[in-house]
C-alpha positions in Angstrom: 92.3 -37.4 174.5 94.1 -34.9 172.4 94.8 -37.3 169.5 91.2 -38.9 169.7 90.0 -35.4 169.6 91.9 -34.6 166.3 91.4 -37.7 165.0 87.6 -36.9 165.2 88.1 -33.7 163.8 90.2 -35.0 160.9 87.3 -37.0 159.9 84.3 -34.9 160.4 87.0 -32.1 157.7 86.9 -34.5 155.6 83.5 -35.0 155.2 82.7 -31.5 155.1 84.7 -31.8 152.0 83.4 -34.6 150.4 80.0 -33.5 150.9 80.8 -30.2 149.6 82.8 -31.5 146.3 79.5 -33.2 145.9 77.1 -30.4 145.9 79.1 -27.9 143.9 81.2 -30.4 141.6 80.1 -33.7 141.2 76.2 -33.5 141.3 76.3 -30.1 137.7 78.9 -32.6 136.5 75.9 -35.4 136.3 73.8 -33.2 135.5 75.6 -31.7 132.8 75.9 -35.4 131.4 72.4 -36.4 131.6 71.1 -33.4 130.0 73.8 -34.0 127.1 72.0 -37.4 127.0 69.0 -36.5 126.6 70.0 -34.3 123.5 72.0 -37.0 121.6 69.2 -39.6 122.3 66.4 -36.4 120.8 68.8 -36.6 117.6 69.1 -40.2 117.5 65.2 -40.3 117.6 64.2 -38.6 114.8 63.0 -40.0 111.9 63.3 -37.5 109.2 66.9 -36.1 107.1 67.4 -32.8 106.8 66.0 -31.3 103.2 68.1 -31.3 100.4 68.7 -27.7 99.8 71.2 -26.2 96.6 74.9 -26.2 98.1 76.0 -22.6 98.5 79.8 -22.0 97.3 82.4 -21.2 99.9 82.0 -17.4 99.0 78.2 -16.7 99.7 78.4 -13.9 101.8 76.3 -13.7 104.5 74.7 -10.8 103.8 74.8 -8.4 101.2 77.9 -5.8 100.9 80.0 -8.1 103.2 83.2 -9.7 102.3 83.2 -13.4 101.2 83.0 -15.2 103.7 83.8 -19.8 103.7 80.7 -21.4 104.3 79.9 -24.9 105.4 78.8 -27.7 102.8 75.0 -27.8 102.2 72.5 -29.7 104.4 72.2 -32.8 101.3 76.0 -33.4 102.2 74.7 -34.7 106.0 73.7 -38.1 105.8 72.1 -40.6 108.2 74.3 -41.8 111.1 73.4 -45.6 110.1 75.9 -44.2 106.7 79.5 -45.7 108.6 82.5 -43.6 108.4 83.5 -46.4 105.9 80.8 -46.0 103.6 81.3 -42.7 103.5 85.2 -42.8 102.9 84.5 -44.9 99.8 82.1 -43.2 98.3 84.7 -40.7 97.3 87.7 -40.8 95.0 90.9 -40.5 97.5 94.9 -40.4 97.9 96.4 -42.4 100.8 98.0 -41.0 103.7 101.2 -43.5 105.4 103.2 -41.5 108.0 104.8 -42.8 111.0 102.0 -41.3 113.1 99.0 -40.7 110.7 97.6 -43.0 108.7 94.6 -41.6 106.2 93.3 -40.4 102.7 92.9 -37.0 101.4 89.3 -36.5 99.1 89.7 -35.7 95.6 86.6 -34.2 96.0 86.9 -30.5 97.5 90.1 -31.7 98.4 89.1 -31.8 101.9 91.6 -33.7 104.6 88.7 -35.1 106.1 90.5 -38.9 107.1 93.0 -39.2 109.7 93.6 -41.2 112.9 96.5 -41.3 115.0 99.0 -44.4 115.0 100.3 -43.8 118.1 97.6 -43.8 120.1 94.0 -45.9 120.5 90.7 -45.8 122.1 91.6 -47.8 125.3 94.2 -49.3 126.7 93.7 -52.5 124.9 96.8 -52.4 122.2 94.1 -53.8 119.8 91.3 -51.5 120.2 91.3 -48.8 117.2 93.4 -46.3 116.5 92.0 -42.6 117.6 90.4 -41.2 114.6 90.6 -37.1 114.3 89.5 -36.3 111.2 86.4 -37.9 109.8 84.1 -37.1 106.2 81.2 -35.5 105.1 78.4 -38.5 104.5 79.1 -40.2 107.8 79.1 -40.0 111.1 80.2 -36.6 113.1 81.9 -34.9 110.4 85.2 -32.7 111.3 87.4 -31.9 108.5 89.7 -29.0 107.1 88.9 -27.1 103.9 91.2 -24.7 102.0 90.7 -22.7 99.2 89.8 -19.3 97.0 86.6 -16.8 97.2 85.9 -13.8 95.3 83.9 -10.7 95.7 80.0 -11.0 95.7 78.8 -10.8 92.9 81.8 -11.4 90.8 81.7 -13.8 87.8 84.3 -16.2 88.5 84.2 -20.0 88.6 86.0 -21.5 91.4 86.6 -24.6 93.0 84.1 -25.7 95.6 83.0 -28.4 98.0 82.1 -30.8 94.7 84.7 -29.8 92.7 86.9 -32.9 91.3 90.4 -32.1 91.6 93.4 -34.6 89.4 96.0 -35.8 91.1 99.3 -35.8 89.7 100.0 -39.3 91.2 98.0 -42.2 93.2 100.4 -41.4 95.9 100.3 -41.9 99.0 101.0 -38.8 100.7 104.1 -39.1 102.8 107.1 -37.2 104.8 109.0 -37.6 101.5 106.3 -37.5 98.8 103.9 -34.6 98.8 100.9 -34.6 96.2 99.5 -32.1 94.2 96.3 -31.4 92.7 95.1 -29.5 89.8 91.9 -28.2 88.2 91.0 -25.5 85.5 87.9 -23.3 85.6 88.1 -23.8 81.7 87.6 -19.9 81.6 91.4 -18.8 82.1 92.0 -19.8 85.7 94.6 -22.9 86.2 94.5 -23.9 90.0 97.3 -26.1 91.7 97.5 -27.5 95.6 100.4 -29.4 96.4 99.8 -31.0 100.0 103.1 -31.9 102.0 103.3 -33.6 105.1 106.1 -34.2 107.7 106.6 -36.9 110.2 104.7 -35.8 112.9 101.3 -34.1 112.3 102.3 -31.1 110.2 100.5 -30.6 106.8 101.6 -27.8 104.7 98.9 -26.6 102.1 100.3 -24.6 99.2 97.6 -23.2 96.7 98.3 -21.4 93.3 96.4 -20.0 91.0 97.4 -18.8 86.8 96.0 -16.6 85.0 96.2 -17.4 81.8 92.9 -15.0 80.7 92.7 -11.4 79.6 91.7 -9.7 82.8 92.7 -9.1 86.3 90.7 -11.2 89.1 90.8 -10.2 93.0 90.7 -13.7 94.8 90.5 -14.4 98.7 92.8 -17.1 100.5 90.8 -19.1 102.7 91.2 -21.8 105.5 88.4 -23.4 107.8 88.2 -26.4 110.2 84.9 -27.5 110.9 82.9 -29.9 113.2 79.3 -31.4 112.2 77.7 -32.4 115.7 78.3 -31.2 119.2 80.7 -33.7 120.5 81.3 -35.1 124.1 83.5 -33.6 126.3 84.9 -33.8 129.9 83.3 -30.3 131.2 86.5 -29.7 133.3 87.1 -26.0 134.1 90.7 -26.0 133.8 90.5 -27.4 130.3 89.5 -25.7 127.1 87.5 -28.0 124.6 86.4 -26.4 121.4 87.1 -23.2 119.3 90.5 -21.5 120.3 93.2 -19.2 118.3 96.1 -17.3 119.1 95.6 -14.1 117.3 96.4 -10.2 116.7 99.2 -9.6 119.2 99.4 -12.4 121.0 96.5 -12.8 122.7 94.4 -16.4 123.4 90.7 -16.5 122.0 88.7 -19.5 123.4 85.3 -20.6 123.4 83.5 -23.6 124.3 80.5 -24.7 122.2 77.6 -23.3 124.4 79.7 -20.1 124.1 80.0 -19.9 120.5 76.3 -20.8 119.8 75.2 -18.1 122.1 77.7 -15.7 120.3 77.1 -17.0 116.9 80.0 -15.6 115.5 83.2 -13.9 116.5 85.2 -12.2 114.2 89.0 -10.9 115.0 91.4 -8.8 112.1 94.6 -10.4 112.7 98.2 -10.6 110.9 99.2 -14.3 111.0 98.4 -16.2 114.4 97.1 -19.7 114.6 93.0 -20.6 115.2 91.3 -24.4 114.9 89.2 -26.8 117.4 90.7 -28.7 120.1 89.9 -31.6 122.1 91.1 -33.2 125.4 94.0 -34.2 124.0 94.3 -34.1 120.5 93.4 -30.9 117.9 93.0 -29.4 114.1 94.6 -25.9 113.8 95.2 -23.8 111.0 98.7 -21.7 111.1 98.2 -18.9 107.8 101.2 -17.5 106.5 102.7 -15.1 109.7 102.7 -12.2 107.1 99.3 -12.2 105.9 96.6 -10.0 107.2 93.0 -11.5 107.1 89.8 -11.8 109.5 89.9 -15.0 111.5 86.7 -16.1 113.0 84.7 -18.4 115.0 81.3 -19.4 114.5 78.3 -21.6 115.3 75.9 -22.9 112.7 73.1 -25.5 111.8 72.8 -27.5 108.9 69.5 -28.9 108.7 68.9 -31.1 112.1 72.7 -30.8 113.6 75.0 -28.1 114.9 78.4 -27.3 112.9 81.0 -25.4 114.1 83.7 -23.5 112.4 87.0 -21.7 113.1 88.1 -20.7 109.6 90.4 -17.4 108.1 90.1 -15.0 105.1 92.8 -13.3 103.9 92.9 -9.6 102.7 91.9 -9.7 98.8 94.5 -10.7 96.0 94.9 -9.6 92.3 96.7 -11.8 89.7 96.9 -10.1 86.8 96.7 -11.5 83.1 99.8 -14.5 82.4 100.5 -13.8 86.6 100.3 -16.4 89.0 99.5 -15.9 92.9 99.9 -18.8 95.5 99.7 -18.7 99.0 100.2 -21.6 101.8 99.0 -23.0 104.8 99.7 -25.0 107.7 97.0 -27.5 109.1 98.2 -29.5 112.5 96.3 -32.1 112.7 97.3 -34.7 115.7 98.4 -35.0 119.4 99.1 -32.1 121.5 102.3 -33.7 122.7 104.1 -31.1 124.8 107.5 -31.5 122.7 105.4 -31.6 119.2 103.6 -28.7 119.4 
């Protein structure tokens, strides 16, 4: 009688926990998905493309008497869905990417490392089912892609590189563990700018930017970095797992915030020396490591271009003179790959 007694209790546990797993997990996990279906099929739905609207430069501040600040590309950059990711990849001029893990192109235009998916792992378990793609362009489908770069003051005079700009490369490449690249364009006012891009065998890019002054006067430049996302993307919901902006900044400490949270706050911005910030996924992410001895203002933002939501972790650093025949260069460190335990 004892063990039929237990027995019976046993069961009727058991389904005082299923039922209750139910009501508070499973049925706001459903939920959660069906109203995040209901939103992509709205977007797929309608029929018009965002205006074209002038492209603002990296350094439009956001408001008058603020610091420069990186700002997304334009809403004319955000094309149709029915434009594929291959489309788009071609309708730019590009160097290769071959490393034993990454295989991909860098664009000549904006120099943006907007093209990468991951050898060593794929879609399903299927070994001939793609490879996972991190990294995809501007012009097609769900844009995410890292941008690096100079801004000046508002208001100052000074022609920079931007999102259009057409940067040389000194070879066709492609870009591997033993063969970085580098790129070069000149203002034609006095300003030479150079970006060598290295790569090891993992997932590691390191970005190095200079800039010559070959005019007559001094000019106060900004370093900047930013990873951004075009297009709130699926993602598993789990409590015990982060999916979306996150950094490691000021002493130590872990900034994270989901996409509802980010939109809600709209921005977030954190003075920091060095420290790490980006967007991660389930399992794979895009972070930007700034040199550990440069102060700047990292932040995290939400934004929308035209019809669809962007998101943006980026960096400025504190403001930089060259001075007349004076060069000034400063690198970065984009990780851009698995978060394998014994990698990162």
């Amino acid at each position: 009688m004892d063990d039929s007694r237990n027995t019976i209790l046993a069961i009727l546990l058991s389904v005082v926990v299923l039922v209750a797993w139910q009501y508070f997990v499973g049925i706001p996990q459903m939920e959660k998905q069906r109203e995040q279906a209901q939103r992509e099929a709205a977007q797929r739905t309608q029929q018009t493309t965002p205006p074209a609207q002038p492209a603002p430069q990296p350094g439009q501040p956001p408001a008058p008497g603020t610091q420069p600040r990186p700002t997304p590309a334009a809403p004319a950059d955000v094309r149709p869905a029915s434009v594929t990711r291959e489309a788009a990849l071609a309708a730019t001029p590009r160097v290769a990417i071959e490393t034993p893990r990454i295989t991909g192109s860098i664009s000549l235009r904006g120099a943006h490392i907007d093209d990468v998916a991951l050898t060593s792992y794929r879609e399903t378990v299927d070994p001939k089912s793609p490879h996972i793609v991190l990294l995809s362009p501007l012009g097609g489908p769900h844009p995410f892609y890292a941008e690096f770069g100079w801004v000046t003051s508002p208001g100052a005079n000074v022609k920079l590189p931007g999102p259009e700009t057409l940067w040389t490369a000194s070879g066709p490449g492609p870009l591997a563990p033993d063969r970085p690249i580098m790129l070069s364009w000149d203002n034609g006012e006095g300003l030479s700018f150079k970006r060598t891009i290295a790569v090891d065998g993992n997932y590691m890019f390191t970005v190095t930017d200079e800039v010559e002054n070959k005019g007559p006067n001094p000019v106060t430049l900004y370093n900047y970095g930013l990873v951004i996302r075009h297009d709130t993307p699926k993602t598993f919901g789990y409590y015990i797992l982060h999916e979306g902006l996150v950094g490691v900044l000021g002493d130590g400490k872990l900034y994270e915030f989901t996409y509802a949270d980010i939109e809600k706050k709209t921005s977030q911005v954190v003075k920091s020396q060095g420290g790490w910030l980006g967007i991660t996924d389930k399992y794979w992410a895009a972070t930007m490591i700034p040199s550990q001895t440069a102060n700047m203002q990292a932040r995290f933002a939400a934004n929308v271009l035209g019809n669809l939501k962007t998101y943006q972790s980026d960096f400025l650093a504190d403001a930089a003179t060259v001075a007349p025949g004076g060069k000034l260069s400063s690198e970065t460190r984009l990780f851009a790959g698995a978060k394998e335990v014994d990698v990162v």
